[in-house]
C-alpha positions as CSV (number, residue, x, y, z in Angstrom):
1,X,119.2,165.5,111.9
2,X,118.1,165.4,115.5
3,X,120.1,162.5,117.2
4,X,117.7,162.5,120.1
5,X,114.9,161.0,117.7
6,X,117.3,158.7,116.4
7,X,118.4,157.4,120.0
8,X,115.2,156.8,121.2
9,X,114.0,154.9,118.1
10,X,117.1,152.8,118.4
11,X,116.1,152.2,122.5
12,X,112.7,151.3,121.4
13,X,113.7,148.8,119.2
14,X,115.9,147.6,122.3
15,X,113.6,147.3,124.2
16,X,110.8,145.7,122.7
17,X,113.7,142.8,121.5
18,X,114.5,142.9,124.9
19,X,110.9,142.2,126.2
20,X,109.8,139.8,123.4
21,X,112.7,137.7,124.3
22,X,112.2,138.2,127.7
23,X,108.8,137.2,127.8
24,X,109.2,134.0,125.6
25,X,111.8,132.9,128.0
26,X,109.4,133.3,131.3
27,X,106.3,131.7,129.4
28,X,108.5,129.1,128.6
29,X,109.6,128.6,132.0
30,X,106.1,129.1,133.2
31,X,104.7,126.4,131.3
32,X,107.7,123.6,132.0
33,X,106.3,124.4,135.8
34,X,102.9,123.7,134.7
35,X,103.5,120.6,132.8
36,X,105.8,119.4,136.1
37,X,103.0,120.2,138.3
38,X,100.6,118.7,136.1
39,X,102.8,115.6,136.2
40,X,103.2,115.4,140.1
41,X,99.6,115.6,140.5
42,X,98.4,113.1,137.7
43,X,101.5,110.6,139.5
44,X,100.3,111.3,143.0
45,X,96.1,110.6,142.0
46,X,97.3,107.5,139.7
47,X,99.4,106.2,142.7
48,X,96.5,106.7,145.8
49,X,93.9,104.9,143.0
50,X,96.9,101.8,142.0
51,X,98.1,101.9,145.4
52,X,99.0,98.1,145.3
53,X,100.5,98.1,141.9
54,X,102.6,101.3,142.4
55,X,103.7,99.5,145.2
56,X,105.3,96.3,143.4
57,X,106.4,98.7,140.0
58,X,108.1,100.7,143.1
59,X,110.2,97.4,144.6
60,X,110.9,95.8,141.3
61,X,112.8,99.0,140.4
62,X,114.6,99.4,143.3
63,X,115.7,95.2,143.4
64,X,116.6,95.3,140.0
65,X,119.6,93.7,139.6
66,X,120.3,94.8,135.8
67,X,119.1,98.2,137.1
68,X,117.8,99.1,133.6
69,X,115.3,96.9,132.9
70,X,112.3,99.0,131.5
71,X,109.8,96.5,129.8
72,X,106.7,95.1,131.7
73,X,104.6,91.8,130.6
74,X,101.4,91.5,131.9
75,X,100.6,87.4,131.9
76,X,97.0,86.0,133.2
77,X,98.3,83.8,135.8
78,X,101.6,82.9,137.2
79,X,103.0,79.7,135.9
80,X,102.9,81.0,132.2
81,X,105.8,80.8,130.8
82,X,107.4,84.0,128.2
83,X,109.1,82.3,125.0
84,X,112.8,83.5,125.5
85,X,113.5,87.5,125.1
86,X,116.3,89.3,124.5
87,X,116.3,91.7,127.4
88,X,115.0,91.1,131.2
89,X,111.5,91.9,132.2
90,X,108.6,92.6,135.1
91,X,105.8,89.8,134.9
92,X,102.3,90.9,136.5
93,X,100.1,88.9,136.4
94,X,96.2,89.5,135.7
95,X,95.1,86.9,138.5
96,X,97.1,89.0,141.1
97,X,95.9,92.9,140.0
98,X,92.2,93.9,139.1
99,X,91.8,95.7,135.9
100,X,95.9,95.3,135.2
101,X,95.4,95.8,131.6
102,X,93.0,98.9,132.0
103,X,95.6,100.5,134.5
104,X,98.3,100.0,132.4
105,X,96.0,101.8,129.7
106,X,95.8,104.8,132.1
107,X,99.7,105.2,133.2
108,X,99.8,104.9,128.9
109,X,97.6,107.9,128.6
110,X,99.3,109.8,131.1
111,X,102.8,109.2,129.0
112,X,104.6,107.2,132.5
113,X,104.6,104.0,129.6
114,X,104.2,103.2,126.1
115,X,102.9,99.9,124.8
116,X,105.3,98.0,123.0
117,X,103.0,95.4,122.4
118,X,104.0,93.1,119.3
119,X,103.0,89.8,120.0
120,X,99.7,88.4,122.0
121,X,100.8,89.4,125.0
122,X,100.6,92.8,126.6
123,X,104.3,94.4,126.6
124,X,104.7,98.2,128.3
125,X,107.6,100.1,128.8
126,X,108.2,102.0,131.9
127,X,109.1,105.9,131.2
128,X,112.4,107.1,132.7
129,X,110.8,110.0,134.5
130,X,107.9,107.4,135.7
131,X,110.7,105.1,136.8
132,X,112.5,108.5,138.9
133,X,109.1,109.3,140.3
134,X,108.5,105.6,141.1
135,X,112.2,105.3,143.1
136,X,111.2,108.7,144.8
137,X,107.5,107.8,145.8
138,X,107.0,107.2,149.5
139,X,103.8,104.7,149.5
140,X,101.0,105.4,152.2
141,X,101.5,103.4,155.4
């Protein structure tokens, strides 16, 4: 038995384990820095087109005095009045933001909320990593 034959098909198994591994690991990586990018850009394009409601989802995280609160209503007019809820909220209001139903449909799409919707009234829910990019966002002057 020739040991040299054995040696080398014992360092080519090594190696390709070695590179299949090593290559799932760097694709992997690869595409977590795709989907990140993908994420910054979709945040910063959604932010320049919502400029005015980024900007009030941006200071009612910061002044948020439970610091967790999470759930957004969206209400037709100020004045109407939310039935009592178990946890603190955000009203907007429809009469304040154009199209605040339609842009909440779009931050939905892009996964920064979910609707939680289970009464009449529109109820979303503000993504931790939406709520990080929010606190870390420097608006436009």
């Amino acid at each position: 038995m020739d040991w040299s034959h054995v040696i080398t098909y014992l360092a080519g198994i090594v190696t390709g384990i070695a590179g299949q591994f090593f290559g799932a690991r760097f694709t992997d990586t690869r595409r977590e820095q795709e989907e990140a990018a993908r994420h910054r850009r979709t945040f910063s394009k959604l932010a320049a087109e919502m400029l005015s409601l980024f900007r009030g989802l941006k200071c009612d995280v910061e002044t948020d005095g439970e610091a967790y609160t999470r759930d957004v209503f969206l209400l037709p007019v100020r004045g109407v009045v939310m039935g009592p809820t178990d946890q603190s909220y955000f009203p907007y209001y429809e009469s304040e933001h154009s199209e605040l139903r339609a842009k909440f449909d779009m931050l939905a799409s892009a996964g920064f909320v979910a609707d939680v919707t289970r009464t009449n009234t529109p109820k979303y829910r503000l993504s931790e990593d939406f709520v990080h990019r929010l606190r870390g966002w420097r608006p436009p002057e």
